[in-house]
C-alpha positions in Angstrom: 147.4 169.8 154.1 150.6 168.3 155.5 152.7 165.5 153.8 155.4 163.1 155.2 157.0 162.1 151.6 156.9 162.3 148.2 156.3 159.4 146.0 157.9 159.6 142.6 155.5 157.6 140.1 157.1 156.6 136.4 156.7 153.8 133.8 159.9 151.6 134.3 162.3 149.9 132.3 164.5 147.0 131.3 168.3 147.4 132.5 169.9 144.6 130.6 168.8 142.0 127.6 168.0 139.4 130.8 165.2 142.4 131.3 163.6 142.9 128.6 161.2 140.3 127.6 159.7 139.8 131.4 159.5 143.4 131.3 157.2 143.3 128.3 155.1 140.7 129.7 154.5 142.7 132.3 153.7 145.6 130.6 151.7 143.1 128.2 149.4 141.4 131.2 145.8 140.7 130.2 146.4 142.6 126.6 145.9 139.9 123.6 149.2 140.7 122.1 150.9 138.2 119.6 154.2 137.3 121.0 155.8 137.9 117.6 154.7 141.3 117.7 155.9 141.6 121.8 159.5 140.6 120.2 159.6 143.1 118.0 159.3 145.3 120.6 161.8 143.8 122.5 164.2 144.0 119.3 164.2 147.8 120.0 165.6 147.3 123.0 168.6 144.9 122.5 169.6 147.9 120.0 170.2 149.5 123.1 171.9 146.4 124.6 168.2 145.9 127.0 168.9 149.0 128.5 166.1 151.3 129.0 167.4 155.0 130.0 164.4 155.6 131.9 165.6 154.3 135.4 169.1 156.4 135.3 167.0 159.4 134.2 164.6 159.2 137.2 167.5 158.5 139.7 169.5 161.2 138.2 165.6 163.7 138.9 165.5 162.2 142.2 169.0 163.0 143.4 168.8 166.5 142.0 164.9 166.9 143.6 166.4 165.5 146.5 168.8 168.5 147.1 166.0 171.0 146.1 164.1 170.0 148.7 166.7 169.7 151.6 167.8 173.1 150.7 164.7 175.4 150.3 162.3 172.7 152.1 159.9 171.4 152.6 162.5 168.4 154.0 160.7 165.1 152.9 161.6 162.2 151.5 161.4 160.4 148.2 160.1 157.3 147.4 160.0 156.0 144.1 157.8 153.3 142.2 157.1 152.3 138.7 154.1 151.1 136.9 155.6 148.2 134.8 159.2 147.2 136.3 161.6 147.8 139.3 161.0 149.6 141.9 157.3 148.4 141.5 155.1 151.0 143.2 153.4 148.0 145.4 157.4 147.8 146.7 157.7 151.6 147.3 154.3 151.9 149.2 155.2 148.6 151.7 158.6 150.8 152.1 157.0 153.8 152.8 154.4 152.0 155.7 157.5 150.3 157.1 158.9 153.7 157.7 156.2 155.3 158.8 154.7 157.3 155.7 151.1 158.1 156.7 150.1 160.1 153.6 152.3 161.2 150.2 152.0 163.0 147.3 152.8 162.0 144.0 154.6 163.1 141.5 154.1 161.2 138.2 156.3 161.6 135.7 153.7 162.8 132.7 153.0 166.5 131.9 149.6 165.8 130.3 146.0 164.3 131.1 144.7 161.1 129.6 144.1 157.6 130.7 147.6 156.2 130.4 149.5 159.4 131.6 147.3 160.1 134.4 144.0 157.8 135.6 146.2 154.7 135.0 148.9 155.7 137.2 146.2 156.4 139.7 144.5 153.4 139.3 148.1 152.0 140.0 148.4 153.5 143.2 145.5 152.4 144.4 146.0 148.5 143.0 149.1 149.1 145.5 147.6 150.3 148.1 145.6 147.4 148.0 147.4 144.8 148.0 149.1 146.4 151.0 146.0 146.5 153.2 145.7 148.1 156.4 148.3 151.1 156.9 148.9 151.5 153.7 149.9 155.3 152.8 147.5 157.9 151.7 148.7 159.1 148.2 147.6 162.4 146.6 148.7 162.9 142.9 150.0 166.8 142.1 148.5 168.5 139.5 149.6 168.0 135.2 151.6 170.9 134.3 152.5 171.0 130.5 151.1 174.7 131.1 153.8 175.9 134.1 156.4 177.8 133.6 158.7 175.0 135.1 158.2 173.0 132.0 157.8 175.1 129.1 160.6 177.4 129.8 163.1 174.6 130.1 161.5 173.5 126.7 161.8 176.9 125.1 165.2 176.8 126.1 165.9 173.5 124.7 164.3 174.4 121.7 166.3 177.1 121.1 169.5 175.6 121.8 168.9 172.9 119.1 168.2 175.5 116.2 171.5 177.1 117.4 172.9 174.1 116.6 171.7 174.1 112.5 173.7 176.7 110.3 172.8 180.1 110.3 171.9 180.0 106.2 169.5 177.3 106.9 167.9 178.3 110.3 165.3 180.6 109.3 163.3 178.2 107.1 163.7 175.5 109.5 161.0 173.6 110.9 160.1 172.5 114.2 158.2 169.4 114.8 156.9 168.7 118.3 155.9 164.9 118.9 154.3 163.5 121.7 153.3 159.6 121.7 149.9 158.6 120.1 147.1 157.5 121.5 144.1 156.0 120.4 141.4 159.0 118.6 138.5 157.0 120.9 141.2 157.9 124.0 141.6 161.3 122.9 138.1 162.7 122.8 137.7 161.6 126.0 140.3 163.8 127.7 141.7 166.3 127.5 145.6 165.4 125.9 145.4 167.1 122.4 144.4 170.5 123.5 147.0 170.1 126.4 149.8 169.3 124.0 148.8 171.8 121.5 148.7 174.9 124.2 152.4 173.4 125.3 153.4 173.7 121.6 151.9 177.2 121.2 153.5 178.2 124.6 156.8 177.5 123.4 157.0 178.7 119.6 155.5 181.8 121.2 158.8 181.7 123.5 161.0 181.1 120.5 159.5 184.2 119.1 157.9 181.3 116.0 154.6 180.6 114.5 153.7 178.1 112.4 155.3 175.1 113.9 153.6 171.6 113.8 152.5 168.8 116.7 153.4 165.7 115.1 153.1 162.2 117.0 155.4 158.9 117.3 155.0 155.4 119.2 151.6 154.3 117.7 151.1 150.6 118.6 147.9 149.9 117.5 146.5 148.0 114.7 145.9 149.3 111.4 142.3 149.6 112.0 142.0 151.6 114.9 142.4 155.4 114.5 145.3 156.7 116.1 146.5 160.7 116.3 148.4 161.6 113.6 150.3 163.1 111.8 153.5 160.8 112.5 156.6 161.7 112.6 157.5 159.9 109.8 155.1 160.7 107.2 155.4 164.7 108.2 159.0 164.8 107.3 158.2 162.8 104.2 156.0 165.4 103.9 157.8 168.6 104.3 160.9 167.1 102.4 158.5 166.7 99.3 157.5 170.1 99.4 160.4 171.4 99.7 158.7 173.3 102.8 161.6 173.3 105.1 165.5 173.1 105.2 166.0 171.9 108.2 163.6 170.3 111.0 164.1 170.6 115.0 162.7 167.7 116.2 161.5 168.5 119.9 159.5 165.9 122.0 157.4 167.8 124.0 155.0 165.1 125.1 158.0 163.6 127.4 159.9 164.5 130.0 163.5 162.5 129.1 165.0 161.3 126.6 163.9 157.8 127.1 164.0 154.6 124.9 161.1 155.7 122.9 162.9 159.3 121.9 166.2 157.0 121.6 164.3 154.7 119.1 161.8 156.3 117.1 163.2 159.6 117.0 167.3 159.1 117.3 167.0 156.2 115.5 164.2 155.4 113.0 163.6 159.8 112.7 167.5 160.3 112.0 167.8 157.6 109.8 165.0 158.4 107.8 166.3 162.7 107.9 169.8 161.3 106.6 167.9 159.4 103.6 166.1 162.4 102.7 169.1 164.5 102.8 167.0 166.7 105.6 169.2 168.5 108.2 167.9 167.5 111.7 168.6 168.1 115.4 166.7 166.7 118.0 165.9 168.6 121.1 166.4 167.7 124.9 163.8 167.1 126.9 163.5 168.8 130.5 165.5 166.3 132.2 166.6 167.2 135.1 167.0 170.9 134.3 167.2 173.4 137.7 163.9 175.0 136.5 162.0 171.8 135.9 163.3 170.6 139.5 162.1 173.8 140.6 158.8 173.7 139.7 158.2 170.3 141.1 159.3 171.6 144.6 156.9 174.8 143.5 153.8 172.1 142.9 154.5 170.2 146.4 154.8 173.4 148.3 151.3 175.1 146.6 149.4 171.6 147.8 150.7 171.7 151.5 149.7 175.9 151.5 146.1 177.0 152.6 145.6 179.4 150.1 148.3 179.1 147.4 149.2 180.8 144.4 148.5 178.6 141.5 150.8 179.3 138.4 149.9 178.4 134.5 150.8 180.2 131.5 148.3 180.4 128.7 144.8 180.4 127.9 143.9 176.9 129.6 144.6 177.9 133.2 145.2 175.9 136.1 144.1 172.1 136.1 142.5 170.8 138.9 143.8 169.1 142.0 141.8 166.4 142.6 140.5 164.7 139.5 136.7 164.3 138.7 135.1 160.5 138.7 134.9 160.6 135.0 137.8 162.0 134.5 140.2 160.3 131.6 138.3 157.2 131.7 139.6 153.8 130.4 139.7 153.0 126.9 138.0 149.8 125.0 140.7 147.3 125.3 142.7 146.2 121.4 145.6 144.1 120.8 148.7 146.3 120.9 152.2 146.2 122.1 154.0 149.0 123.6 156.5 150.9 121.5 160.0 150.9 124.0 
């Protein structure tokens, strides 16, 4: 199959306080959400001066994609579009028609499947192909891949540089906490996310040469009453600290792929704060970023979808996931009142 872009497809985020709270109402459209709850949120953000990371981070992926590409090929170029805030994918796709895109594929920036990190975005795309009409490009999504070698050995790697980082006499009974953001239990057992996030986590200790490490979670935004995952973040280092099971935690968010407001806040912030009250020593991994071998493999995932008969890499027990997702794949959730956490 041949290509004439690629469309890089992302949440979005605030860049100053002026941002932030039309931001959240668009995030926030058609949810019943109090408005006291919706600033809150928006609290976590002015900590941060309204500035969401997220934007720089994907430029900063872009740029270094972009040289991947116009080095080793295939020479297309990138478009970029956001779910909730500028560029808005319904921008990027009336771009790429003006310039003559005819069909893309997409690169979203989530590792895992489940109805906000993969249908969603999907469903997004085609809200904006929509409202585009006629000529609107043809958009095929790549393929999750918590389970390539372009993610988890830039997450080994970051891994290991952060218990580097703790003192020798207290690194081997350190613990390392993985977190990825909570979703809903009724979401969850309707995809495939948790065993996704747990083979990443096993992938990785294995690579660290480690057993016994834990997948935590962090962001829940739902009521009380509505079973989230868990453990959270919180209430597992409460939980190691009072067992005196640890001396040290490595906090590494595997379930993202930058450090973005949500790693700034719950686990810089609220994590930290909580590790220094405690008295637990803690470092907090990177994310991929933009690491070489992360940009890599996303040139590696474009290049096996435009090849005939490709080679399909995954490490693991899982194997491959599938191109071209099944009807009743990740399927939307009941709709509850939350709010996002930033």
């Amino acid at each position: 199959m041949q290509y004439d872009a690629l469309l890089i497809v992302s949440f979005g985020g605030p860049e100053s306080k002026e941002e932030v709270i039309p931001f959240l109402e668009n995030v926030l459209r058609e949810r019943n959400v109090p408005r006291e709850r919706m600033l809150d949120v928006a609290e976590h953000y002015y900590h941060f001066d309204g500035k969401s990371p997220i934007n720089q981070q994907n430029r900063e992926l872009i740029a270094a994609l972009q040289l991947e590409l116009d080095r080793h090929g295939p020479k297309l170029p990138i478009y970029w579009g956001n779910r909730n805030w500028h560029p808005l994918l319904t921008d990027a796709l009336r771009q790429m028609k003006a310039d003559g895109v005819r069909r893309a594929l997409a690169f979203v920036t989530s590792a895992y499947s489940s109805y906000s990190g993969c249908r969603q975005y999907r469903e997004n795309i085609a809200t904006a192909q929509a409202t585009i009409g006629s000529g609107a490009p043809e958009i095929d999504k790549l393929r999750v891949f918590y389970n390539h070698p372009g993610f988890i050995e830039p997450m080994i790697e970051r891994a290991r540089e952060a218990l580097m980082r703790l003192a020798p006499d207290i690194r081997l009974r350190a613990h390392v906490a993985y977190t990825a953001h909570s979703i809903p239990s009724s979401m969850s057992a309707t995809c495939n996310y948790g065993q996704q996030l747990e083979e990443a986590c096993r992938l990785v200790s294995d690579g660290l040469g480690r057993s016994g490490d834990r997948l935590v979670f962090q962001s829940r935004s739902g009521p009380a009453t509505q079973p989230w995952l868990e453990p959270d973040i919180l209430s597992y280092l409460r939980e190691i600290n009072k067992s005196n099971a640890a001396s040290a935690v490595v906090i590494a968010p595997i379930g993202f792929i930058s450090d973005h407001m949500e790693v700034l806040y719950d686990l810089d912030t609220e994590a930290a704060q909580l590790c220094e009250e405690l008295k637990l020593p803690m470092v907090r991994a990177g994310t991929v970023g933009a690491h070489p071998r992360f940009v890599a493999m996303i040139r590696e995932l474009i290049v096996e979808r435009m090849t005939e008969q490709p080679v399909r890499i995954a490490l693991g027990n899982l194997g491959v996931n599938h191109d071209v997702c099944p009807a009743d794949c990740c399927p939307a959730p009941q709709r509850v009142a939350t709010a996002p956490r930033p």
